[in-house]
MDTraj code that builds the backbone (N, CA, C; nanometers):
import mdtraj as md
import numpy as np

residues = "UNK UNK UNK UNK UNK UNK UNK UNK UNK UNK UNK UNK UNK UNK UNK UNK UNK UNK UNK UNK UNK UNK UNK UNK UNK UNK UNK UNK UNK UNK UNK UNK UNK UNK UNK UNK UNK UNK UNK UNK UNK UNK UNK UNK UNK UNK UNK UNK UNK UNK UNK UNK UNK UNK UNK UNK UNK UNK UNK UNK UNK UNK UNK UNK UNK UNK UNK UNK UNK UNK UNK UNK UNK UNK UNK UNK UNK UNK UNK UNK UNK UNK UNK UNK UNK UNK UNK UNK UNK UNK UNK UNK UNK UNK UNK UNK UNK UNK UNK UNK UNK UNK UNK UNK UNK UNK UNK UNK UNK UNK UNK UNK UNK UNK UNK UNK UNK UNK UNK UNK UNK UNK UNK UNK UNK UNK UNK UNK UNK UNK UNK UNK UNK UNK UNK UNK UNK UNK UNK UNK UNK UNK UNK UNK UNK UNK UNK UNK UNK UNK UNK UNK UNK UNK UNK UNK UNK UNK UNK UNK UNK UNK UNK UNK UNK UNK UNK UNK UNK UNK UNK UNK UNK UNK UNK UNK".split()
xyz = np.array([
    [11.2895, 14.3895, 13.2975],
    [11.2762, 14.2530, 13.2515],
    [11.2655, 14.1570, 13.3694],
    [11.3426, 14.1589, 13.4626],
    [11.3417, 14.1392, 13.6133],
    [11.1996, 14.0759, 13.6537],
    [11.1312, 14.2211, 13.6633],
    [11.0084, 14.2573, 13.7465],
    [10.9087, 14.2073, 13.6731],
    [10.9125, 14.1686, 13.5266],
    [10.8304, 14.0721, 13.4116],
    [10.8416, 13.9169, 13.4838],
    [10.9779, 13.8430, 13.4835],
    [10.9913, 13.7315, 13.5164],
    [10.9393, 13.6782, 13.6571],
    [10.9353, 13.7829, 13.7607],
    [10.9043, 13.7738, 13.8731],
    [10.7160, 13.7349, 13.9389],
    [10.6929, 13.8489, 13.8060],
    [10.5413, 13.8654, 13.8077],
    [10.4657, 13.7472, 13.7547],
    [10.5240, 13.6896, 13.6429],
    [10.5188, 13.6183, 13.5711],
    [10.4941, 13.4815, 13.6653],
    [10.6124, 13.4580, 13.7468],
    [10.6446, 13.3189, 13.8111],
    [10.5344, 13.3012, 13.9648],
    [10.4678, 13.4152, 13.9928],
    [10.3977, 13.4343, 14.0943],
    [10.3047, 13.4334, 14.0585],
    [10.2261, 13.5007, 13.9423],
    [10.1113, 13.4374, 13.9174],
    [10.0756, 13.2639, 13.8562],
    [10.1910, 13.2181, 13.7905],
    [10.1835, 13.0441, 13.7846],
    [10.2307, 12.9620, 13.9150],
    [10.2259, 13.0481, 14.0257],
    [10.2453, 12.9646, 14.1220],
    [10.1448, 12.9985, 14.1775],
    [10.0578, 13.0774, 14.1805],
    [9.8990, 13.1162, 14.2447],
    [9.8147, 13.0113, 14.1736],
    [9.8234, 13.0131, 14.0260],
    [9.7746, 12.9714, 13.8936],
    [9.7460, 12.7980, 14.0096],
    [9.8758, 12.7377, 13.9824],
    [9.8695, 12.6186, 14.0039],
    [9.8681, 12.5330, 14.1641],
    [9.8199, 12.6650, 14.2618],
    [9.8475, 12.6251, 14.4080],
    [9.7051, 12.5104, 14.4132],
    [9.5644, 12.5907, 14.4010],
    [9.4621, 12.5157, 14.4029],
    [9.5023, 12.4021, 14.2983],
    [9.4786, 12.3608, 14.1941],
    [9.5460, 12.2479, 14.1554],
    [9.6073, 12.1137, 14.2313],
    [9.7663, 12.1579, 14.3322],
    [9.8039, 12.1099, 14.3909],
    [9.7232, 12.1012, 14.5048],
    [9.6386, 12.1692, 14.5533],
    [9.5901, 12.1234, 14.6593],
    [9.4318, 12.0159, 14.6318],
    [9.3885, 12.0254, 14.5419],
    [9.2967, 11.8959, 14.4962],
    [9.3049, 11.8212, 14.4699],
    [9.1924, 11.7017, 14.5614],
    [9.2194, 11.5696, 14.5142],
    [9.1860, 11.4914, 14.3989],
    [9.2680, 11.5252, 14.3182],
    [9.2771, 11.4787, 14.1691],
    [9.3750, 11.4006, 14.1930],
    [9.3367, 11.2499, 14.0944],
    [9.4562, 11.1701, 14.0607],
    [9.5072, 11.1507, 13.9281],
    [9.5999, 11.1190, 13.9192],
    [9.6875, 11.1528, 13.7873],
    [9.6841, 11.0149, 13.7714],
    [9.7595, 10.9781, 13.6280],
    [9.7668, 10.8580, 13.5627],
    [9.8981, 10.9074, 13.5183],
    [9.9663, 10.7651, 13.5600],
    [10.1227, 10.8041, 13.5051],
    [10.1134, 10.7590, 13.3475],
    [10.2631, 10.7797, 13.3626],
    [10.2982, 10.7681, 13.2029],
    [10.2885, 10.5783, 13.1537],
    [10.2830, 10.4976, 13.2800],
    [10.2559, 10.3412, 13.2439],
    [10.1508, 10.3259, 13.2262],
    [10.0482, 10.4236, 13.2939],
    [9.9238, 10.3490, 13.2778],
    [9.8478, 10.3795, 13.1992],
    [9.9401, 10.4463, 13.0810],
    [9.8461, 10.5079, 12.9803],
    [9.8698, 10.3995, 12.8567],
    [9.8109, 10.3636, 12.7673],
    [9.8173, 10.2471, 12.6679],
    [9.9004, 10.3375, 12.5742],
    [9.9931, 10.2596, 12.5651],
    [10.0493, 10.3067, 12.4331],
    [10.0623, 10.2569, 12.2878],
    [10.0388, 10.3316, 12.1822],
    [10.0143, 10.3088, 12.0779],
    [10.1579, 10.2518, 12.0211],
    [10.1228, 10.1750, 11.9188],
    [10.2527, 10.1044, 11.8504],
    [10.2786, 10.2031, 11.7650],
    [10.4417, 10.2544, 11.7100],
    [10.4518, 10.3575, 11.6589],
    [10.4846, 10.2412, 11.4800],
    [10.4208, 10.3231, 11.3808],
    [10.4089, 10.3198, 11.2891],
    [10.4716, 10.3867, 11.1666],
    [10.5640, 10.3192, 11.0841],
    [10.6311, 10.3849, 10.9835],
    [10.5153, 10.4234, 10.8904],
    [10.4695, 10.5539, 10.9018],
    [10.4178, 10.6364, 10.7652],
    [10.4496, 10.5992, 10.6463],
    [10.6032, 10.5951, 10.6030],
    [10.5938, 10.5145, 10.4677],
    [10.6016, 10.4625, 10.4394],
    [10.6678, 10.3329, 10.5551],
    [10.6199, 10.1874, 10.4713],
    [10.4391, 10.1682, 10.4950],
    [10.3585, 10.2311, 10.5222],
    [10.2156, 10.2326, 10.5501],
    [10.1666, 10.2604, 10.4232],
    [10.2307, 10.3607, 10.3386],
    [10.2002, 10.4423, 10.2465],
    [10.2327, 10.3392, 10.1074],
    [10.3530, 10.2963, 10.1581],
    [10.4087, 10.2355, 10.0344],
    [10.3154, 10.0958, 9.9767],
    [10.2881, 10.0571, 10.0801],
    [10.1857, 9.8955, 10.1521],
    [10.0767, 9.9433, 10.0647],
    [10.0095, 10.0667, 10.1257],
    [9.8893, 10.0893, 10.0803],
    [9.8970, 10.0747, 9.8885],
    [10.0149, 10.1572, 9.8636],
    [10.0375, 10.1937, 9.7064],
    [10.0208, 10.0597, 9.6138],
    [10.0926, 9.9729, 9.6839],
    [10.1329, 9.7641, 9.6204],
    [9.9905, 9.7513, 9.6191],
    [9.9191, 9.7430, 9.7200],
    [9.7896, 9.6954, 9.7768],
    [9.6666, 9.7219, 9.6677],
    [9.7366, 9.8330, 9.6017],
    [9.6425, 9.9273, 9.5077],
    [9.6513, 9.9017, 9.3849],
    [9.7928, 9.8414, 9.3228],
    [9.8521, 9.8621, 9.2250],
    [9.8651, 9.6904, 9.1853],
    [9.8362, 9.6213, 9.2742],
    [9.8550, 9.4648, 9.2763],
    [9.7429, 9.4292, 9.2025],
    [9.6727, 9.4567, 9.1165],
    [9.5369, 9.3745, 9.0325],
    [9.5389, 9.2613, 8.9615],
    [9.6127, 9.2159, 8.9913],
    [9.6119, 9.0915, 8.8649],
    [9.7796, 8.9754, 8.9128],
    [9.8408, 8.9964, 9.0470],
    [9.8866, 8.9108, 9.1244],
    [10.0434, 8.9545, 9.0902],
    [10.0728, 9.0830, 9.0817],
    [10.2130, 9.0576, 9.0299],
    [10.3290, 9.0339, 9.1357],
    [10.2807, 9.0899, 9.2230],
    [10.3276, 9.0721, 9.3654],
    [10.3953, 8.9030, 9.3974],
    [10.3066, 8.8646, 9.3856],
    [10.3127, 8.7263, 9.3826],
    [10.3966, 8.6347, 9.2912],
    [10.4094, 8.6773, 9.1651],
    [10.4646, 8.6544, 9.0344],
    [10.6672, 8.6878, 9.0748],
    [10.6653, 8.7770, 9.1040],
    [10.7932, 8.7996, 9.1547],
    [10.8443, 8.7920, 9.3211],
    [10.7644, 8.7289, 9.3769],
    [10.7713, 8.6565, 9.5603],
    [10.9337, 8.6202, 9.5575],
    [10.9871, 8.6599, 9.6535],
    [11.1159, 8.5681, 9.6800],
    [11.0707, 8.4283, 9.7153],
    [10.9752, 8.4008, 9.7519],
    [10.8942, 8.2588, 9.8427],
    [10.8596, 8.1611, 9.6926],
    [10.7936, 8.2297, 9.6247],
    [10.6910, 8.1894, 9.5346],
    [10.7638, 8.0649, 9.4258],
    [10.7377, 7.9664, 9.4496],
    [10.8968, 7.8677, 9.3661],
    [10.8547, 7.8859, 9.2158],
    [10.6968, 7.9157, 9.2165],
    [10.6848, 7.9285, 9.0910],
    [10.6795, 8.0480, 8.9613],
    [10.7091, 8.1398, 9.0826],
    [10.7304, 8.3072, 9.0038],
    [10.8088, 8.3010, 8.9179],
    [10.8945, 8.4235, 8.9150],
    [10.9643, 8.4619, 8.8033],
    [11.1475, 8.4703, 8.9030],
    [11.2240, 8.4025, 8.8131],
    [11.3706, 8.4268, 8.8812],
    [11.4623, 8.4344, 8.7794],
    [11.5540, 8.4944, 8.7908],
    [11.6789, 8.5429, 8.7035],
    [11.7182, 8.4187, 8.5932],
    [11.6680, 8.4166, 8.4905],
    [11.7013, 8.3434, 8.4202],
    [11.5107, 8.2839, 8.3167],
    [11.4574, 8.2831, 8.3571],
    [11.3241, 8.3166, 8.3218],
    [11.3323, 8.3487, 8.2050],
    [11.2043, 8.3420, 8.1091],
    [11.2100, 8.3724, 7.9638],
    [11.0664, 8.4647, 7.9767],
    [11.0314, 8.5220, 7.9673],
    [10.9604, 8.6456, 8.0576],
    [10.9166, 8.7523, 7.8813],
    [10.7468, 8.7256, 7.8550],
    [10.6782, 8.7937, 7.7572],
    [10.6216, 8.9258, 7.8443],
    [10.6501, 9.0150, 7.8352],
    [10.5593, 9.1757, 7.8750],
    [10.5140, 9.2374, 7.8050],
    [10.3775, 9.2382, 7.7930],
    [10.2870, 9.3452, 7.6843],
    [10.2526, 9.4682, 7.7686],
    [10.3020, 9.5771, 7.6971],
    [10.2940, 9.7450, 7.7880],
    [10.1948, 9.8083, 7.6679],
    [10.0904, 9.9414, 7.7448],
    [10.0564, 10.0057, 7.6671],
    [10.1493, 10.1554, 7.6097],
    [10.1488, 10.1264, 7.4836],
    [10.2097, 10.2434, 7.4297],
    [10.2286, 10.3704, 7.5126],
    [10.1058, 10.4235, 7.5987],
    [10.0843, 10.5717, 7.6491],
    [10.0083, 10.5046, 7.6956],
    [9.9614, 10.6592, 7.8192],
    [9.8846, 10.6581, 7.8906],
    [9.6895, 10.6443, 7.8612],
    [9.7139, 10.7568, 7.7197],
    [9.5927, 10.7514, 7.6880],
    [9.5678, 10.6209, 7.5543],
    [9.5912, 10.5893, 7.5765],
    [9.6236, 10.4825, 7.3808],
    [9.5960, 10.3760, 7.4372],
    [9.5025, 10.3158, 7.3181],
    [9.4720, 10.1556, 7.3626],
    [9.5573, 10.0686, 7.2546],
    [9.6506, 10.0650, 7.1491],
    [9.7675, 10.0078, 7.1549],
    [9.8764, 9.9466, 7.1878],
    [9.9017, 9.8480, 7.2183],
    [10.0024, 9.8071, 7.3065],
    [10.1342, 9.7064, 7.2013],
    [10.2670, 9.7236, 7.2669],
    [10.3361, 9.6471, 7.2449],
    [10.4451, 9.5451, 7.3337],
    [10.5224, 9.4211, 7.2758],
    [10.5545, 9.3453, 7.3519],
    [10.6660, 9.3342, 7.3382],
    [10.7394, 9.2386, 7.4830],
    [10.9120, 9.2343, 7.4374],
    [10.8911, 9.0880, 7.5157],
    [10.9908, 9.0484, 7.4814],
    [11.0182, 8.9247, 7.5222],
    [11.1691, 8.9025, 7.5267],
    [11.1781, 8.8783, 7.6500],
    [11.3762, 8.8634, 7.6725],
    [11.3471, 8.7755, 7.8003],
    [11.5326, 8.7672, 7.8289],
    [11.5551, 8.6924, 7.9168],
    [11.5532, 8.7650, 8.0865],
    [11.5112, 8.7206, 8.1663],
    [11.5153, 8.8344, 8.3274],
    [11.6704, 8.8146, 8.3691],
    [11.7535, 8.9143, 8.3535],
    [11.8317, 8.9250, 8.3795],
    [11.8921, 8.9652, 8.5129],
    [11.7550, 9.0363, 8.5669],
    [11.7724, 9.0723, 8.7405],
    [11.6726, 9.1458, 8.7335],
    [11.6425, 9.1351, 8.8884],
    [11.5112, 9.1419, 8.9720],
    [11.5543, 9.2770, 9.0840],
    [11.5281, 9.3812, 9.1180],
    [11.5575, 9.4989, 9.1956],
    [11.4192, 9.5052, 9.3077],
    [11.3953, 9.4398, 9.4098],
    [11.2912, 9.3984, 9.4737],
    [11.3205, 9.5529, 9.6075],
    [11.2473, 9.6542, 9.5779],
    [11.2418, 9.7685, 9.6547],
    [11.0748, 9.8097, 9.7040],
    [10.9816, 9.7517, 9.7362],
    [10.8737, 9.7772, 9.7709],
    [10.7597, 9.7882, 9.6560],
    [10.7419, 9.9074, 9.6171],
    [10.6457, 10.0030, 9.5506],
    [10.7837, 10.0662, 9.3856],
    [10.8884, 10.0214, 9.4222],
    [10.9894, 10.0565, 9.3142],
    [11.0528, 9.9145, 9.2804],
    [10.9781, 9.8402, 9.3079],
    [11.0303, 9.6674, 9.2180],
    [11.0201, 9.6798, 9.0735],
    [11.1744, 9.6637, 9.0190],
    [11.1773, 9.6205, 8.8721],
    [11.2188, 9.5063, 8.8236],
    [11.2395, 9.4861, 8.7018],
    [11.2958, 9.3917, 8.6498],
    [11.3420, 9.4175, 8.4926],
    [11.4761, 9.3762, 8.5151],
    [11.5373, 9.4187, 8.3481],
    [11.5065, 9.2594, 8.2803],
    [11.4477, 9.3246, 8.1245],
    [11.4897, 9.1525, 8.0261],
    [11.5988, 9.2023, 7.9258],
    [11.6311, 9.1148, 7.8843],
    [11.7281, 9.0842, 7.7786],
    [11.6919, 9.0151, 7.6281],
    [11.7125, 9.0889, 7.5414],
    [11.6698, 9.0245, 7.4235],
    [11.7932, 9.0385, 7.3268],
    [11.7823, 9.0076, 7.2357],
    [11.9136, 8.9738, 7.0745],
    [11.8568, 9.0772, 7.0010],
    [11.7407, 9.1498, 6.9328],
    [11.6916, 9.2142, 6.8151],
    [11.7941, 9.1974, 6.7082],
    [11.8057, 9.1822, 6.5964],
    [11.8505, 9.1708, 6.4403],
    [12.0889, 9.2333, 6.5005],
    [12.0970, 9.0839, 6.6044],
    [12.2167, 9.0835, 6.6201],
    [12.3009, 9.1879, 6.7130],
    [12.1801, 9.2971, 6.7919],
    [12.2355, 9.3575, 6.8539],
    [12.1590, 9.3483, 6.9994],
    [12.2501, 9.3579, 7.1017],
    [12.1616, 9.3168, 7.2461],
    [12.0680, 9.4420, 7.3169],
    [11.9692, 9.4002, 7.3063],
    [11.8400, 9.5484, 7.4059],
    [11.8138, 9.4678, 7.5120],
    [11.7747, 9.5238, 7.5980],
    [11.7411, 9.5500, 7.7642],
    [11.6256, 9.6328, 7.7673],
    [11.5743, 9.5499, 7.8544],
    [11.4284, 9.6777, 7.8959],
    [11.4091, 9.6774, 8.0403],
    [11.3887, 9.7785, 8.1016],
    [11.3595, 9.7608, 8.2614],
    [11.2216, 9.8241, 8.2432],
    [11.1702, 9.7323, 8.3378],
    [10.9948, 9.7512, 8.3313],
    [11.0090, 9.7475, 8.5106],
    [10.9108, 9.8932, 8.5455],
    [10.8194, 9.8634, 8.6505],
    [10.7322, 9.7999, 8.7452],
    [10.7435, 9.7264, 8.8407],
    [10.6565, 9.6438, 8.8098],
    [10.4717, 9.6981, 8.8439],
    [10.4737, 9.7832, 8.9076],
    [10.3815, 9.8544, 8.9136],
    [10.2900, 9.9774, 8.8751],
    [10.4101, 9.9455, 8.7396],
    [10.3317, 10.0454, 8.6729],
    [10.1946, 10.0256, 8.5995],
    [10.1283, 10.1528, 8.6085],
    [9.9650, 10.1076, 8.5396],
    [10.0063, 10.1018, 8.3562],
    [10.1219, 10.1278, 8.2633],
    [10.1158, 10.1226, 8.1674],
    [10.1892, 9.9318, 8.1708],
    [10.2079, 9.8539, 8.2762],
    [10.2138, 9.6964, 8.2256],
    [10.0880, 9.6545, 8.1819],
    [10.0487, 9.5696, 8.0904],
    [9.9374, 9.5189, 8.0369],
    [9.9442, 9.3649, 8.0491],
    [10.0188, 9.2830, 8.0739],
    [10.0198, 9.1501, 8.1063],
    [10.1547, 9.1464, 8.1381],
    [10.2153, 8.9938, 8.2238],
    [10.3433, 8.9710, 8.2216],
    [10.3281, 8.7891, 8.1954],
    [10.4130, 8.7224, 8.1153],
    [10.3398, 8.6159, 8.0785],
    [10.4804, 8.5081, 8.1130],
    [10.5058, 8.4266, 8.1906],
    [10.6075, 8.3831, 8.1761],
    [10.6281, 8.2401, 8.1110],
    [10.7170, 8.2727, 8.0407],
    [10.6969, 8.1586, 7.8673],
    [10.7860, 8.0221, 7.9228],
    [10.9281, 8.0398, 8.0176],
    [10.9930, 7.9157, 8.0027],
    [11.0596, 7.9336, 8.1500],
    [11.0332, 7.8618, 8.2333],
    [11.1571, 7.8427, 8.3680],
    [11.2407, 7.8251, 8.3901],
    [11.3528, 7.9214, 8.4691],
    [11.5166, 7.8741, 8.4470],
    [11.5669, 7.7535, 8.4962],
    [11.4679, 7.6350, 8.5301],
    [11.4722, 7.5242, 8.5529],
    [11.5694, 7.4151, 8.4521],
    [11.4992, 7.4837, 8.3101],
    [11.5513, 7.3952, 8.1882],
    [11.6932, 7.4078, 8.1571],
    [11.6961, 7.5376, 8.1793],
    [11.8598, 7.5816, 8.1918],
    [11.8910, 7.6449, 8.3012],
    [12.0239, 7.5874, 8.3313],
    [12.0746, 7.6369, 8.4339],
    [12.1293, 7.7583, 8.4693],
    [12.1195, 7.8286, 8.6010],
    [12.1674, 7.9662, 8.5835],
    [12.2132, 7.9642, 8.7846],
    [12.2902, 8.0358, 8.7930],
    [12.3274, 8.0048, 8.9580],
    [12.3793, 8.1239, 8.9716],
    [12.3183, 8.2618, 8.9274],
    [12.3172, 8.3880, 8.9658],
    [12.2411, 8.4475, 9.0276],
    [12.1939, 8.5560, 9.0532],
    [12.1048, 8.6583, 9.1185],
    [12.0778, 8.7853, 9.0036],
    [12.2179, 8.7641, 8.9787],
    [12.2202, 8.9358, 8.8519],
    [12.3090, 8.8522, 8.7448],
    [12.2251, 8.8365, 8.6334],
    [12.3253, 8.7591, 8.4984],
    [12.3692, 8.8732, 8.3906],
    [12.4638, 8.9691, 8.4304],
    [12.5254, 9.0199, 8.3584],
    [12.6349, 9.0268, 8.2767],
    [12.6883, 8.8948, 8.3003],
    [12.7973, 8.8735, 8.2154],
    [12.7080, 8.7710, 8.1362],
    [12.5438, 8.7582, 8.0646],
    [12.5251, 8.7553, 7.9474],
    [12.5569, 8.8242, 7.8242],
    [12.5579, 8.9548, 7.8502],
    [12.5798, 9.0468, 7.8191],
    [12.6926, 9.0560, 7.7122],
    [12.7932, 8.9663, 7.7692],
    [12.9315, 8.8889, 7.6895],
    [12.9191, 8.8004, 7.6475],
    [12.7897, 8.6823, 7.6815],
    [12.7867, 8.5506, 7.6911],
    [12.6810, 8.5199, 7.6324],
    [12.6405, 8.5997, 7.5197],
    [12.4507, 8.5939, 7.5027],
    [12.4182, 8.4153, 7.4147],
    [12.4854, 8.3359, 7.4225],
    [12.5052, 8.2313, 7.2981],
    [12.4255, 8.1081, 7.4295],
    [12.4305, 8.1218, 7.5492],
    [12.3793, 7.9951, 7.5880],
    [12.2063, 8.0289, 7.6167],
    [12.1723, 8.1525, 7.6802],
    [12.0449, 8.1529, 7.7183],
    [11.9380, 8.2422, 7.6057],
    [11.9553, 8.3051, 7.4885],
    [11.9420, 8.3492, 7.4100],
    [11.8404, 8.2457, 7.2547],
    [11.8900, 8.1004, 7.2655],
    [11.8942, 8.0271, 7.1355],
    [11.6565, 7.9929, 7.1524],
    [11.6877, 8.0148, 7.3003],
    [11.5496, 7.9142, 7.2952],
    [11.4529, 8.0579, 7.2625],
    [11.4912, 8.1643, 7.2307],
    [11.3698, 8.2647, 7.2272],
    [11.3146, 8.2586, 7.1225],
    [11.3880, 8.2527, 6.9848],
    [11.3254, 8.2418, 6.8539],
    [11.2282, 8.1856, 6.8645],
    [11.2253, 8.0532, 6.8945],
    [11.1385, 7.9633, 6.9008],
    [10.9830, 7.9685, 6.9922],
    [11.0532, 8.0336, 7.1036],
    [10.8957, 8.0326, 7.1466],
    [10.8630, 8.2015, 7.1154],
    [10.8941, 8.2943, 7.0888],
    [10.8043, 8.3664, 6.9947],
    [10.7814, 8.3190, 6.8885],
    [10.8418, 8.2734, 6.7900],
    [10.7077, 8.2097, 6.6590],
    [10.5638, 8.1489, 6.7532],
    [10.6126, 8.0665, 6.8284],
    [10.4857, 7.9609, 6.9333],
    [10.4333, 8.1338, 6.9341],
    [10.4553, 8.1889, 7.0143],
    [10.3411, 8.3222, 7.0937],
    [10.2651, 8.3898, 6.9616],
    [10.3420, 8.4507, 6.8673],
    [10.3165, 8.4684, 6.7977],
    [10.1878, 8.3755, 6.6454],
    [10.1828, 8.2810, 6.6644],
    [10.1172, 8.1555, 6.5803],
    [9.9926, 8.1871, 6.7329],
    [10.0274, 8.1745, 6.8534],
    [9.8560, 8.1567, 6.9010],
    [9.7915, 8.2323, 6.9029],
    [9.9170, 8.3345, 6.8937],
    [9.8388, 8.4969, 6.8412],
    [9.7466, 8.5334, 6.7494],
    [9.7614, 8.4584, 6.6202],
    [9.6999, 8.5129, 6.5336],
    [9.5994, 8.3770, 6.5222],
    [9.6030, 8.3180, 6.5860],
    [9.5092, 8.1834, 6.5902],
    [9.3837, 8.2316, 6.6793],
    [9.3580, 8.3350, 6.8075],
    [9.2707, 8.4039, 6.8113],
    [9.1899, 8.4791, 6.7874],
])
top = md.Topology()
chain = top.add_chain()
for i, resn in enumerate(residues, 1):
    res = top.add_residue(resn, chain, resSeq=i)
    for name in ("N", "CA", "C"):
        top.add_atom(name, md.element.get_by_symbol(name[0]), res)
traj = md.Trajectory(xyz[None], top)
């Protein structure tokens, strides 16, 4: 094993004598340009929004955007049934919180149905959303949360104005 390592180290020192003795110049390691190193998946993820953004939703839920959508919002979403089905149905609740993760941004609503409380968390990028329509701003009523989960206990203050503007959605609905 010896007489392997030996042989070995004498021919890469023959190997590389001419080498060392030519006048070749090297380029160090500064003078080579270096590339900016790049997160793969936030590249990936960018690309995915970039793809999946058709119709501004991105924008619609902006932390910046004063006029998007914020916790307290009265927030109409029409989804298609399935993937293959041109059927669709709608919910309409209150945005109860916003989960702002890239390419995995959701948002839960809150609704009353016939005295009992439902929740829906919708995607926001998913290809089965079909519109997102936002009906009333938490401007009118006040809300000074981020996550309003103690509606949940409390459904009597932000709850009263929905009746009302679904009949409205509903009436322009069938007026088309």
């Amino acid at each position: 094993m010896n007489a392997l390592k030996t042989a070995a180290s004498r021919l890469s020192a023959k190997a590389l004598r001419p080498c060392l003795n030519s006048q070749l110049q090297y380029t160090t390691a500064a003078a080579v340009t270096k590339t900016p190193k790049v997160n793969v998946m936030e590249a990936i993820t960018q690309q995915q929004i970039e793809k999946s953004n058709t119709d501004g939703r991105r924008e619609l839920f902006s932390k910046t955007n004063q006029q998007g959508v914020k916790p307290g919002s009265i927030v109409l979403v029409e989804t298609m049934n399935g993937p293959g089905e041109t059927t669709s149905s709608t919910f309409m609740g209150v945005c109860i919180a916003i989960r702002r993760k890239g390419i995995d941004t959701n948002f839960t609503l809150r609704n009353i149905v016939m005295r009992i409380g439902v929740e829906q968390r919708y995607s926001l990028y998913s290809p089965l959303l079909k519109s997102i329509k936002v009906m009333q701003k938490p401007n009118e009523i006040k809300f000074r949360r981020a996550k309003l989960w103690y509606l949940r206990d409390q459904p009597g203050k932000a709850f009263q104005p929905l009746q009302a503007l679904w009949k409205q959605e509903q009436l322009e609905k069938s007026k088309k």
